[in-house]
C-alpha positions in Angstrom: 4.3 -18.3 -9.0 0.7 -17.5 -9.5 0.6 -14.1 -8.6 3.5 -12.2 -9.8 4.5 -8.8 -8.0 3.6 -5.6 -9.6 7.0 -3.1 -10.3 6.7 -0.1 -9.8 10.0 2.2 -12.2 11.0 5.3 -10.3 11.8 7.7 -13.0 12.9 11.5 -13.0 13.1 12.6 -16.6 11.1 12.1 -19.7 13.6 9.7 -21.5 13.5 7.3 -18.8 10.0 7.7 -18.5 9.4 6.4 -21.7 12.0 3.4 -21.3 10.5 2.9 -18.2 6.8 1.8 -20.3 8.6 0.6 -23.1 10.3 -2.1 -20.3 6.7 -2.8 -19.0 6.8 -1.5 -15.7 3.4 -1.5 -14.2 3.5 1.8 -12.4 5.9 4.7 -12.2 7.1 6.8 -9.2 7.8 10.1 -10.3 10.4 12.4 -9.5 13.1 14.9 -9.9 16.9 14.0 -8.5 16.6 11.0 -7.9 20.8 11.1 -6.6 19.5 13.1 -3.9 16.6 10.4 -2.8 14.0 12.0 -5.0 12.6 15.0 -4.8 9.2 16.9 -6.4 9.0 16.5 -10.3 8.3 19.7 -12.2 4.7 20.5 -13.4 5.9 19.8 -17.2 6.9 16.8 -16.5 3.5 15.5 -14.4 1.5 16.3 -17.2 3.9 14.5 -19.5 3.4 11.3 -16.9 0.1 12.1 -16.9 -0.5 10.8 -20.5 1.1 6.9 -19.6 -1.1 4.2 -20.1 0.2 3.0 -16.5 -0.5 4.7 -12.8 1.6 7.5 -12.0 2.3 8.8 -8.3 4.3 11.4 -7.8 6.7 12.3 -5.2 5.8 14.7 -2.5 9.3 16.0 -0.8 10.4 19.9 -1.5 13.5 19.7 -0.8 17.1 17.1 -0.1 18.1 16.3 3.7 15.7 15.4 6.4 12.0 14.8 6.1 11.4 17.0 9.2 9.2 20.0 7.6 8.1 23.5 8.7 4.7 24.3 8.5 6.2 26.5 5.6 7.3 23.4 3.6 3.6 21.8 4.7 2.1 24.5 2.5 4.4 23.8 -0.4 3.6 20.4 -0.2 0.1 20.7 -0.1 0.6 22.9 -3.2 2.7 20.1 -5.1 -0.6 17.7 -3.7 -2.7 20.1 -6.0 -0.1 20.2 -9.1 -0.6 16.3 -9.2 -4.0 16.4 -9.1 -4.4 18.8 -11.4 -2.4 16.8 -13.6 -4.1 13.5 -13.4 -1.8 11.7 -12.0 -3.4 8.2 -9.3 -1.5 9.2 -6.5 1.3 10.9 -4.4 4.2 9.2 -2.5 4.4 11.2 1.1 6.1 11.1 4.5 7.3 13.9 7.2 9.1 12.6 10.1 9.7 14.4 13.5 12.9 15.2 15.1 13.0 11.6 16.7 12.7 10.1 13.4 9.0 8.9 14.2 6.8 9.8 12.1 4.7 12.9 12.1 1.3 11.9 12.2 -0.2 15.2 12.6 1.8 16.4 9.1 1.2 13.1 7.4 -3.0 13.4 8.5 -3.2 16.9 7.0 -1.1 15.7 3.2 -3.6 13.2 3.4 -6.7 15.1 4.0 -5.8 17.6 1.6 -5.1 14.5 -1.2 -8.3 13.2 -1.2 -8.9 11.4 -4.5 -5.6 10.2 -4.3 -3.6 7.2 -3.9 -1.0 7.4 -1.4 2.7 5.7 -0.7 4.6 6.4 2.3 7.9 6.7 1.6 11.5 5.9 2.9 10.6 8.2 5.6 9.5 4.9 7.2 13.4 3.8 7.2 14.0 6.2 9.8 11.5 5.2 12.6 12.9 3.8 16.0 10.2 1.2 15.7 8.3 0.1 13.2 5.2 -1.6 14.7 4.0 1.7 15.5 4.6 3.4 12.2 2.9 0.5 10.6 0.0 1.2 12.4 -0.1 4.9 11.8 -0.1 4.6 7.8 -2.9 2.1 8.2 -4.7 4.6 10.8 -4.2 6.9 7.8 -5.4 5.2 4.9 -1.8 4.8 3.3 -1.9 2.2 0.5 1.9 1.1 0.5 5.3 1.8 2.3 8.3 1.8 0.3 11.1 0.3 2.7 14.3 -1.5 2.5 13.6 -2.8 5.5 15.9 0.4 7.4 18.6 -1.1 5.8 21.3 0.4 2.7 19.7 -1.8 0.4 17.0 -4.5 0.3 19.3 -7.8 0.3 20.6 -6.4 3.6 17.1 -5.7 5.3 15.5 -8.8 4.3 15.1 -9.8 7.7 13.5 -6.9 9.0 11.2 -6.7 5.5 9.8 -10.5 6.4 9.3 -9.1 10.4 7.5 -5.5 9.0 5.5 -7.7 6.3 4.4 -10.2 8.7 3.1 -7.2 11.1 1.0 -5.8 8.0 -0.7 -8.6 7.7 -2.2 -8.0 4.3 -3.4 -4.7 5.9 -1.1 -2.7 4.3 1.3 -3.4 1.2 4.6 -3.0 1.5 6.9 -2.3 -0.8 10.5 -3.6 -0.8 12.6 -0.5 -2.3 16.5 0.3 -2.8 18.9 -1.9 -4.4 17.0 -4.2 -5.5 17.5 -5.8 -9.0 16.6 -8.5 -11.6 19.1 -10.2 -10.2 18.3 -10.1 -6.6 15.1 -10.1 -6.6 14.6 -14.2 -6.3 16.6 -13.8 -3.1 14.2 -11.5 -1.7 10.6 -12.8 -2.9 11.9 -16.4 -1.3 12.2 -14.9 1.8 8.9 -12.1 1.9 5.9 -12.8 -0.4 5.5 -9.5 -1.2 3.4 -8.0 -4.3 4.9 -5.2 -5.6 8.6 -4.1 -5.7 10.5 -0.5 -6.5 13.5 -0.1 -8.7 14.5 2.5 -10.8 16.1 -0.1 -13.2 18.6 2.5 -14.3 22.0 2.7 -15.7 24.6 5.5 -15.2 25.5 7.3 -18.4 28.3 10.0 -18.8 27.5 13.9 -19.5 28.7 14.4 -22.9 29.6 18.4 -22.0 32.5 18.2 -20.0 32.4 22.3 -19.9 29.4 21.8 -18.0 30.9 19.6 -15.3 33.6 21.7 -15.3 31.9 24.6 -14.5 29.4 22.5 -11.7 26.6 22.6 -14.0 26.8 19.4 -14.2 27.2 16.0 -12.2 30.0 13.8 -14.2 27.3 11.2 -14.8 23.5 10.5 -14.3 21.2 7.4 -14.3 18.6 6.5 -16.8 16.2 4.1 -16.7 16.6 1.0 -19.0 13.6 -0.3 -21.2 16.1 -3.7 -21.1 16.7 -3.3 -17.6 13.0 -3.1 -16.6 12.3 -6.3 -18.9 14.7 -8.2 -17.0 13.0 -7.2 -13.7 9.5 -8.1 -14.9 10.8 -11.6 -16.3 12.8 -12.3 -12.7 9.8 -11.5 -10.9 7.5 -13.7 -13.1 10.5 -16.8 -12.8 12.2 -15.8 -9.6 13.4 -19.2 -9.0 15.3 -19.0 -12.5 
């Protein structure tokens, strides 16, 4: 394959930061709880990020649940829009949705005006939409470099069908980014099918919390995921032999 997809490491501590470089992913989506579908990282650990030799964009979502925001939550967005560029970081990863589960155009226009400078992803927002022609249309309309997508589906193996109808609507005017689920080891089974050029993992492993006081007294989930540096090798040597 001459031109091997990009992989971009979703991350949400410093550890799997690290492994996440060490692996040799080639950018990093940063966030905090990532069980909940990722939410806003801290400031500490944007400036962290901000040190990587690799592009860093930052998630832009203030809270779990829907991605139907109050002009409230718009303001604390655009906030968490200055954080990351105060911190350096390439770009932000965005989305609001109305109650319809369209997107919100009018919400998405003014994150995007007021990250100027930045690159931008649109995120799994885009998994909600009744239809995607039209949502495609509206991140081009806005200047959106990427949409992360598993196609609407629970993971990408099951929404390669609707991945290979949404990329063939892009039509190289948009990149889009097959996200959730996917692995090193199906990964062949979905670049056969879409020839897509970058992918989204978070190429992580779950570990058990050591303090079992903690999870005792719900300080603590029972387990977490970190990313693995081994696990993000695998992924970049799958996506340079996905045939193997």
């Amino acid at each position: 394959m001459t031109n091997t997809p990009l992989l971009e490491v979703c991350v949400a501590d410093a550890e799997s930061l690290a492994a996440a470089i060490a692996g040799g992913a080639d950018r990093i989506e940063l966030c905090s709880a990532l069980e909940l579908g990722g939410l806003t990282p801290a400031p500490g650990l944007m400036r962290l990020a901000a040190q990587a030799p690799i592009p860093v964009y930052a998630m832009v979502r203030p809270r779990s649940g829907d991605f139907v925001f109050s002009s409230d939550e718009l303001d604390v967005m655009r906030a968490d829009i200055d954080a990351i560029s105060g911190a350096g970081l390439a770009g932000a990863v965005i989305g609001a949705s109305r109650r319809d589960g369209t997107l919100d155009e009018d919400m998405l226009q003014h994150l995007r005006d007021h990250a100027q400078g930045l690159g931008l992803t649109l995120h799994r927002a885009f998994d909600l939409v009744p239809d995607f022609a039209p949502a495609i249309e509206t991140a081009i309309g806005l200047g959106i470099e990427r949409i992360l997508t598993s196609g609407g589906a629970r993971s990408v193996p099951e929404g390669i069908p609707a991945l290979r109808s949404i990329h063939a609507m892009a039509r190289g005017r948009i990149s889009v980014m097959p996200g959730g689920g996917l692995t090193a080891e199906n990964a062949g089974e979905l670049l056969k099918a879409v020839p897509v050029m970058e992918v989204h993992s978070s190429c992580s492993l779950p570990r058990a919390t050591p303090d079992q006081r903690a999870v005792e007294l719900h300080l603590a989930e029972r387990s977490h995921r970190r990313t693995s540096a081994d696990m993000v090798a695998a992924f970049k040597g799958a996506l340079s032999n996905p045939s193997s």
